[in-house]
N, C-alpha and C positions, 0 to 999 in steps of 0.2 A: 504494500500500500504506500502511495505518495500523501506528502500530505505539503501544501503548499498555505501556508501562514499570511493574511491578509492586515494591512494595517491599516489606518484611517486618514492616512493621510491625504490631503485636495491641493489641488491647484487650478490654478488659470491655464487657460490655453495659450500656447508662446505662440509670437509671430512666425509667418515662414519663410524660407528663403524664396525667393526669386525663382518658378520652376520647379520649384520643392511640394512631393504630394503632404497635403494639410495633415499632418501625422493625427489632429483627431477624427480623421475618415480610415486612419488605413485597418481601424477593426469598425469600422461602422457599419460594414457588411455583414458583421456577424451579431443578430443582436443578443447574444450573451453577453459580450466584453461589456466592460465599465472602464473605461480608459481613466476614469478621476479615481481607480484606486490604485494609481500608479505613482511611487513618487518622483518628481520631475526629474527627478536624477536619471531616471532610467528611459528619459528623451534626448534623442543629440542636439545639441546647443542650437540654435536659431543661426548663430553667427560664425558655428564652426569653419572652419576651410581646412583644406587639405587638397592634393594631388587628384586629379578625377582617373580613373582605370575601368575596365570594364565597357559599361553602355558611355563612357565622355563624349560621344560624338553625336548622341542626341541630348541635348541640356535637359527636354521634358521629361528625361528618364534619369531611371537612378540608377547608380552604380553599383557595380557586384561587390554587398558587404562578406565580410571577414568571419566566423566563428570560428575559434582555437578550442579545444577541447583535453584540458589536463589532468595527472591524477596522479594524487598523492597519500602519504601514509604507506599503505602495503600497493603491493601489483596485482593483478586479474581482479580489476573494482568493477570495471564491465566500460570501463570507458570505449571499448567498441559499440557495446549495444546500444549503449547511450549520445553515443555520436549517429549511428543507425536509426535512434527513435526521434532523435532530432530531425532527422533528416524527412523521416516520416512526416511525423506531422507538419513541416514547411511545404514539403509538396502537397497534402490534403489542405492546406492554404492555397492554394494554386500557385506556388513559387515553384521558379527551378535552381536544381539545388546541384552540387557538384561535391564528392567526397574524397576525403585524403586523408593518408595514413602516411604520419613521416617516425622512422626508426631510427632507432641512436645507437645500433651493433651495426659493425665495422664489415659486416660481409654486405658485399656489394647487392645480392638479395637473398631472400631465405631459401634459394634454389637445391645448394650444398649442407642446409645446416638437417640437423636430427630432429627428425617427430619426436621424440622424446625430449626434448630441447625446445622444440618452437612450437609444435601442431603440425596440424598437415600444411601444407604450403597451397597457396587458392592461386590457380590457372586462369587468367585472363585471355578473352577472345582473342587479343593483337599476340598473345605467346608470354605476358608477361606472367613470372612466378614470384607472388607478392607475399604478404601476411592475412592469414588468414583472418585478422578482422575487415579485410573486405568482401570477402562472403556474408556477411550480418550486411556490410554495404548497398550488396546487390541484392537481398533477399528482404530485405525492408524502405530501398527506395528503388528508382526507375534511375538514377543519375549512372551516367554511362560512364566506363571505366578503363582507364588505359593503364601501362607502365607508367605515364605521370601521376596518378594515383597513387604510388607509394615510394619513398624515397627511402633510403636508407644513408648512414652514417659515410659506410662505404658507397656509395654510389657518387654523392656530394664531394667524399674530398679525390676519389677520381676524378669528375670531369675538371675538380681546381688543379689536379698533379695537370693534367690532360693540356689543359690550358696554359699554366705554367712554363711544360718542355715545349710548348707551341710558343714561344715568346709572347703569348697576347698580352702580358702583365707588364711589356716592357722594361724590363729589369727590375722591377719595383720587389719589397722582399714581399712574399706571400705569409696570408696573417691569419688567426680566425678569423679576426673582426678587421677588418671587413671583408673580407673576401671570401671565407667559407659562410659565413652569415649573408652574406649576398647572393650567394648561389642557395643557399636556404628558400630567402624571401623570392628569387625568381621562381622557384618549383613552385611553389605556393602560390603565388601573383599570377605564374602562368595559365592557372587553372579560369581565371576573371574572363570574362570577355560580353559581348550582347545578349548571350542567349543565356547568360549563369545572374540568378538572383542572388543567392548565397553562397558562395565554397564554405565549406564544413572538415575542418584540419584536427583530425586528430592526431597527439605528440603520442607515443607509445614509451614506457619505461615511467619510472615516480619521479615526480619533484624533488632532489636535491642528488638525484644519480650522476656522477661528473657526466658518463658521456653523453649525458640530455644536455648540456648547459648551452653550447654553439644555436641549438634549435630553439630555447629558451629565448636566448640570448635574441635572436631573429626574429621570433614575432614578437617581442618588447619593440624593436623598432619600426614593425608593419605599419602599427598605428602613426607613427610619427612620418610616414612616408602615404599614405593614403586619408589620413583624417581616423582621430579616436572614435569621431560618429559613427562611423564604417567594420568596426572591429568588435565584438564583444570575445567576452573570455567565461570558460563555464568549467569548475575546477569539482571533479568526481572526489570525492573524500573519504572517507571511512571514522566511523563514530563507535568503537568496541564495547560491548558489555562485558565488565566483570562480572563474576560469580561471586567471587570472592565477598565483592562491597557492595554485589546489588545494584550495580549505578553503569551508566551511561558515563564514558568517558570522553571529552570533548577538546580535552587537549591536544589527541596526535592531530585532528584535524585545526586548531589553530597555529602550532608548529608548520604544519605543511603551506597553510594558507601565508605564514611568515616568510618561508623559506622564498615564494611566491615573487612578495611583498620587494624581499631581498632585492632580486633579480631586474625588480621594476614594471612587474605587471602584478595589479591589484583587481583579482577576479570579480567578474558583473555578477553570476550567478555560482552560488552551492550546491549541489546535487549530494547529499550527502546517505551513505549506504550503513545501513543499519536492522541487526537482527530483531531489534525490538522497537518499540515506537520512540520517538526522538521527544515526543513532549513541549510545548512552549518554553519551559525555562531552561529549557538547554538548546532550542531554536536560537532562541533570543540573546542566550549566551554567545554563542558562534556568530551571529550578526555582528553584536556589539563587539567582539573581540576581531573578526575577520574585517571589521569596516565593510560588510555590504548592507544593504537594503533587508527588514525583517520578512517582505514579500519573496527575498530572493534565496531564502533558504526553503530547499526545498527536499523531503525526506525520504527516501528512496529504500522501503524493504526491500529485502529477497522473494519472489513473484512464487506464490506455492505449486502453482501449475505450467507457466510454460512464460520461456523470455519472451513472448507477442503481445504479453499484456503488457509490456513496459509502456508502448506509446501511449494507448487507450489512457494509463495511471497519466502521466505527464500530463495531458490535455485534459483530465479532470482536476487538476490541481493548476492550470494556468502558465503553466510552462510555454506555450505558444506565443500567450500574450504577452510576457515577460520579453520574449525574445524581440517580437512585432515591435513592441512599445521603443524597448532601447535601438533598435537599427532604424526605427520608420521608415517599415517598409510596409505598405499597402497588400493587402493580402482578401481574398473571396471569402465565400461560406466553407466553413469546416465541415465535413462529409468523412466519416468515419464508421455510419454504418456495416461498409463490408468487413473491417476491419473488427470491429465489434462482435459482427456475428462468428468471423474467424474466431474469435477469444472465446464464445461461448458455445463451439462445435467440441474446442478441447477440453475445454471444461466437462460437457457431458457427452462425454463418447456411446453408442447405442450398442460396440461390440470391440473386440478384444483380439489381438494376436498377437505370436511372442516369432522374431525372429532371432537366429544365432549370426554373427557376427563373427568370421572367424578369421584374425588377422597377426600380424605379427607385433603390431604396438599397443596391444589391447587394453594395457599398463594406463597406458595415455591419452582419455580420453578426447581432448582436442586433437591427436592424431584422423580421426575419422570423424569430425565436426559435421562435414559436410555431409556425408553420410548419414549419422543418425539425425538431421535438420531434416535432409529429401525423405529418410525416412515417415517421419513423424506428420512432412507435407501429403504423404498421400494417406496416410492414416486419418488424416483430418477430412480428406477428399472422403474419405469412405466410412466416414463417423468412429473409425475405429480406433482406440489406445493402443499404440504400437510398444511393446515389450520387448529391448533388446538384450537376448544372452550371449555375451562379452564371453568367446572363449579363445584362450591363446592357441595360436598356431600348434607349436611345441607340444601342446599336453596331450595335440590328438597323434604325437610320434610317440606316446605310453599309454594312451588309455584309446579303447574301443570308439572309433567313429559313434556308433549308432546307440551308445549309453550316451555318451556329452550330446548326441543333438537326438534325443529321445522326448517328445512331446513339442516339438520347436513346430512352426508349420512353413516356415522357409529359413533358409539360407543366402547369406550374402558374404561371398570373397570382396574385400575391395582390395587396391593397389595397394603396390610396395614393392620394394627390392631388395635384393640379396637372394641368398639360398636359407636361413636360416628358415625352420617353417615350413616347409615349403612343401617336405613329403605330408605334416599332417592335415595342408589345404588339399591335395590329393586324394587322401582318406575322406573329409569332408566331403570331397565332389563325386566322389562313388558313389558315396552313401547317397547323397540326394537323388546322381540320375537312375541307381537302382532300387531306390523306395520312391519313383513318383514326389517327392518332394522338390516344390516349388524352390529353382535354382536361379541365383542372376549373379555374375560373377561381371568385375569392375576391373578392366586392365590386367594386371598382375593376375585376379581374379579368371579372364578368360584366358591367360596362356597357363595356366594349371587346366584350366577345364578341358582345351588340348593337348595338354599330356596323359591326361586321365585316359581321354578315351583312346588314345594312340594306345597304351598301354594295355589293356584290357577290354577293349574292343576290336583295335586294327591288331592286334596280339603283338606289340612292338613293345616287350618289356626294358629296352634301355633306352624309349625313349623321353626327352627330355628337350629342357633351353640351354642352348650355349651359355648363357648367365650364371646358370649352374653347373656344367660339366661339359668343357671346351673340348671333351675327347667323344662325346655322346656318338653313337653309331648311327642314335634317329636324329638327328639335331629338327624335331617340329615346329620349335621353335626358337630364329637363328636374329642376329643382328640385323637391323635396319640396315641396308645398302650405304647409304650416307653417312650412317657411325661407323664405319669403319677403319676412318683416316683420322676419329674426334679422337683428341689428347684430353681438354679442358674440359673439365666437369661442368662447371657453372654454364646456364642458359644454353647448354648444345645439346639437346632431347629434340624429340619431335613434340613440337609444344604448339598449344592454339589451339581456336577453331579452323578444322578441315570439315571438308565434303565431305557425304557419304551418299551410297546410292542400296538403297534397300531392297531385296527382292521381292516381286509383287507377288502378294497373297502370303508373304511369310510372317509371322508372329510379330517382327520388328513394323514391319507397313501396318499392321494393324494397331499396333498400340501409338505409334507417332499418326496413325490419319495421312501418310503420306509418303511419298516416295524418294525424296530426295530433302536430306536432313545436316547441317551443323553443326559438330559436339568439340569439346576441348579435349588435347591429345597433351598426354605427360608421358612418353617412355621409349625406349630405344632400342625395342625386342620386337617382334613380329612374328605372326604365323608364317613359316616356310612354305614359302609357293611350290617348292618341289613336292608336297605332301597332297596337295588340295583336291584331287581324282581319289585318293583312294580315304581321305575321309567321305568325300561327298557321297563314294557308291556304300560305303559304312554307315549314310544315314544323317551325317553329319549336315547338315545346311550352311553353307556361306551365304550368312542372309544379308551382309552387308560391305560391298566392297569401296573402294576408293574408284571418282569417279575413269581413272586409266583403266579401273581393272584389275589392278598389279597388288592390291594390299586388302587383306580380309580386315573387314573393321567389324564385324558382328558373325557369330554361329549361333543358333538351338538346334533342339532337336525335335525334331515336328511332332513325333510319337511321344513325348513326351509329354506332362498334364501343363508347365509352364519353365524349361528350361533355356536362361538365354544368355547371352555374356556378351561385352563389349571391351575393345579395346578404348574405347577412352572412356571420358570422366563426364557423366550425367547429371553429377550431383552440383558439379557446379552449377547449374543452371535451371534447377528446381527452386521456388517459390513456396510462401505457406499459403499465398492464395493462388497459386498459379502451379500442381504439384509438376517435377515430369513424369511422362508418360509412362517409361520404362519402372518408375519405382509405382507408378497409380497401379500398372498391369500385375508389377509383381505384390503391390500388398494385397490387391484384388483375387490373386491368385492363392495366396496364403490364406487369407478371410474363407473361401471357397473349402478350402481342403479341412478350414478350421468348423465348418459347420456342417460339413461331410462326414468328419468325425464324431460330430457331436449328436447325429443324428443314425449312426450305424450304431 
C-alpha cells in the first residue's frame, strides 16, 4: 500500500511565461486533481530560464523535461519498477515518455558478466545486451528502446579513451569533470528531442557507492544546463523495522537523503519502501529532516500479490500529480481501467497450474526474470495462478526425471551456457516428450530438445553440441558459420530481432496467427543443417526457419499433445497485458492437461 500524505497548504496562481501552457490547466482535464493542494514549491518559477532542448524549435511547445530516479540505503529497492510505474502512469496521461538505465560497473555491458552476479541480461531488438531492468521498461511502458537506453560505466569512459587517442580533446588532459560527466549528460540529453515528453533516467547502484559519483556528479549539472524547471529528482529509500525496538527506523533514509544533499542534488520526491506502514510522525519526520515537501513523501509497501499493482498504488496516492505539478506539463484524462482490471485478474485467479522450470541458475532468481514475468502474463490471459517448481539442472544428473517433475503439468528449458546441467535438461526433455507433457524449450532449451531426440529417437547415442564435446561423432548441434573466426566474447553472438518464416499449418503459425514473425536471438550454437532429413523423416518438424532457409529457428512434434522449442528468446517480448503467444499456447496447454487430470 502507498500512502501519499496531503497538506493544506494554498496558493495563488503565478503568472506564465510567454508560450508557456497555464500550468493551472495542465490537470484540469482531469477532474480529480486539486492543483491548490500543491505547494508552490512544487511549480517551476514563472521566470525560470535555462537552455531550451528537445521541442526548442517550436516556442508553443515544451521541452522534453528530465526525471532522475535514485536509491539509497541498501540495493534491489525496486528503483526499476519504480522508474517502470513512472513511466506508466505519464503515458496513461497521454505523454510520451523515453526510459534509461545508466550503470556505474566498469564492463562495457552486462553481455560477459554472470546471472549469478547480475540476472539474466535483456536482448534489445537493435542487438543490444543491456540490464535487465529494462525489461520492467518495456513490459510497463510503450517507450521504444535502443542501446542508448543503457549506458554503463565502461561504455562512457571508452568512447572518452576513444576520443582521446583520436586527438578530438586537443591535447587538453582528460578529466572526470568535465569530460567523463559530459559524455554522461550527452547519453542522457540525447535521448530529448520533438517527439519525447519526459526521458525517465534511472542511476543503478546506492547513493554514496564511489563508482556512482561521475553519474551523480552529471545530473547535478543537467539542471544547471537545461533549466531546474525541467528536471525533477525522485530518490527510492528504505525505512527498516526493528524487532528489537518495535519502531520504524528513519535514519538510514535521512543519511542517504544527506549523502544526496552532499553531492548537490536535493531530491523533489521520497518514495520510501517499507515492510510496515510508515505513519504521519515518521512521514513528517523524513520531510522535515530531508527538506522536501510533506505531500512528497510518499510510502511504498511491498505489493502482497504481484509488482503490477505498483502503478495503480502510485496514482491512488497522487504521485502523477506530484510529478505534472513540479514539471508543468499538461497532460489528458487518466485511463487506467485496463490496467486495473489486469490487477484484479491476478488477484482472483479462476484456476491453477504448477510448471517446473528446469535451469542451471535456478539459485538466482532474476536469472530467468523474464521468464517467470511471460510466464505469469499468460497465466493472467487465462485467469490462471501460474506455480513455478524451481528445479536445478544438476539434481536431475542424481535423482529420477519423473519423481522431480511428478505432478508438474508443463515444463520449460530456458537459455544458458556451458555444459554444466546439461545431461539433466536431457532427462527433463524425455521425460516430457514420452509422458505427453506439455514441452516449450527457450534456446539453450531447444538445442537439448535436439539432442534428446537425436539420441533416442534417430538412435545416435553420442550425439550432442560442439559447446559441449568438440570431439562428438553426431555434432547436431554445431557453431554458427560466422563464430567461427569470433575471438571476443563481448557483443559477438547472434543477437537481435531476426526473421522467421513459420511452416503453415504447424503448431508455431497457429499460436503466432501468422506466418512470418520477429523474435530476439542470444547464442552462437545452431541446429546442424547436415542432420535436418533425417530428423524430419523421425517426425521431427522444422517449423520455423530463417527467411534463406539455411537456419532452423523453431521444431515440435506434431504427434505430440503440445511440444515446441525455439531458438530465440520470446520472453523478451511478452506483456502483462499483451501475453506472447508461445507462453499463452503453452500455459493453455498445461491448464488442458491440468483438468484432464482432474477429471480422469
Amino acid at each position: 500500500m502507498l500512502v501519499l500524505l496531503h497538506g493544506n497548504e494554498r496558493h495563488p496562481p503565478e503568472p506564465k511565461m510567454d508560450g508557456e501552457t497555464d500550468r493551472n490547466a495542465v490537470v484540469a482535464s482531469d477532474p480529480a486533481s486539486n492543483i491548490d493542494n500543491f505547494p508552490s514549491s512544487f511549480f517551476p518559477s514563472a521566470h525560470a530560464s535555462g537552455p531550451q532542448h528537445g521541442r526548442a524549435g517550436n516556442k508553443n511547445e515544451l521541452m522534453t523535461k528530465h526525471i532522475f530516479v535514485t536509491g539509497g540505503v541498501v540495493s534491489s529497492l525496486g528503483k526499476g519498477l519504480t522508474s517502470a510505474s513512472i513511466g506508466t502512469i505519464l503515458e496513461r496521461r497521454g505523454l510520451r515518455v523515453r526510459m534509461q538505465k545508466l550503470d556505474p560497473y566498469i564492463n562495457v555491458d552486462p553481455g560477459t558478466m554472470s546471472p549469478f552476479q547480475h540476472g539474466e541480461v535483456y536482448v534489445l531488438d537493435d542487438g543490444g545486451e543491456t540490464d535487465l531492468d529494462l525489461g520492467h521498461y518495456e513490459r510497463f511502458t510503450n517507450s521504444p528502446l535502443s542501446r542508448e537506453s543503457n549506458y554503463t560505466s565502461g561504455r562512457i569512459y571508452l568512447k572518452v579513451i576513444q576520443k582521446e587517442r583520436e586527438g578530438k580533446y586537443l591535447g587538453k588532459t582528460v578529466q572526470v569533470v568535465p569530460h567523463i560527466t559530459d559524455e554522461i549528460k550527452a547519453a542522457v540529453l540525447g535521448l530529448a528531442g520533438p517527439d519525447v515528453d519526459v526521458v525517465i533516467t534511472e542511476l543503478g547502484g546506492t547513493v554514496g557507492d564511489i563508482e556512482g559519483l561521475p553519474f551523480l556528479e552529471a545530473i547535478r549539472q543537467i539542471p544547471l544546463d537545461i533549466g531546474r524547471q525541467n528536471c525533477l529528482f525522485v530518490h527510492l529509500t528504505l525505512v527498516p523495522y526493528l524487532k528489537a525496538a518495535r519502531e520504524l527506523k528513519t535514519k538510514p533514509t535521512q543519511h542517504s537523503v544527506q549523502q544526496l544533499r552532499e553531492i548537490g542534488i536535493q531530491p523533489d520526491i521520497l518514495i520510501v519502501r517499507t515492510e510496515r506502514p510508515l505513519g504521519r510522525e515518521n512521514a513528517d519526520k523524513i520531510a522535515l529532516f530531508c527538506n522536501v515537501e510533506k505531500e512528497a513523501v510518499i510510502e511504498e509497501q511491498d505489493k502482497e500479490f504481484s509488482i503490477y499493482e505498483v502503478p495503480v498504488g502510485l496514482i491512488e496516492y497522487g504521485l502523477d500529480k506530484l510529478i505534472l505539478g513540479r514539471l508543468g506539463l499538461p497532460a489528458g484524462p487518466l485511463n487506467m481501467d485496463d490496467w486495473e482490471e489486469l490487477v484484479r485478474r491476478i488477484k482472483n485467479p479462476q484456476h491453477e497450474v504448477t510448471i517446473a522450470v528446469v535451469g542451471k541458475y535456478i539459485e538466482h532468481r532474476d536469472a530467468y526474470k523474464s521468464i517467470y514475468e511471460a510466464l505469469d502474463h499468460a497465466g493472467i490471459a487465462h485467469s490462471t495462478r501460474v506455480i513455478v517448481k524451481r528445479i536445478e539442472a544438476e539434481q536431475l544428473e542424481r535423482q529420477d526425471a519423473g519423481s522431480a517433475l511428478a505432478g508438474v503439468d508443463g515444463l520449460l528449458v530456458p537459455g544458458g551456457f556451458g555444459h554444466r546441467g546439461i545431461e539433466g535438461k536431457i532427462q527433463a526433455v524425455r521425460f516430457a516428450r514420452e509422458n505427453n507433457l506439455p514441452y516449450f524449450g527457450i534456446c539453450l532449451g531447444m538445442q537439448v530438445a535436439v539432442i534428446e531426440y537425436a539420441r533416442h529417437v534417430l538412435g545416435l547415442p553420442e550425439a550432442n553440441s560442439t559447446e559441449f564435446d568438440t570431439e562428438s561423432s553426431d555434432p547436431v548441434i554445431c557453431l554458427l558459420e560466422e563464430q567461427r573466426t569470433v575471438s571476443d566474447k563481448g557483443g559477438t553472438m547472434r543477437l537481435g530481432a531476426q526473421p522467421c518464416l513459420l511452416k503453415q499449418g504447424s503448431l508455431m503459425e497457429k499460436c503466432y496467427g501468422k506466418s512470418e514473425i520477429s523474435e530476439r536471438h542470444r547464442h552462437r550454437y545452431e541446429f546442424n543443417p547436415n542432420y535436418r532429413t533425417r530428423f524430419s523423416d523421425a517426425g521431427l518438424e522444422l517449423s520455423g526457419l530463417s527467411p534463406s532457409g539455411t537456419l532452423v529457428e523453431a521444431i515440435e512434434i506434431p504427434k505430440h499433445p503440445w511440444f515446441a522449442a525455439v531458438q530465440f528468446h520470446p520472453e523478451f517480448k511478452s506483456k502483462p497485458n499483451l501475453p506472447h503467444p508461445l507462453f499463452h499456447g503453452f500455459i493453455g496447454a498445461a491448464l488442458k492437461r491440468r483438468q484432464n487430470r482432474s477429471m480422469s
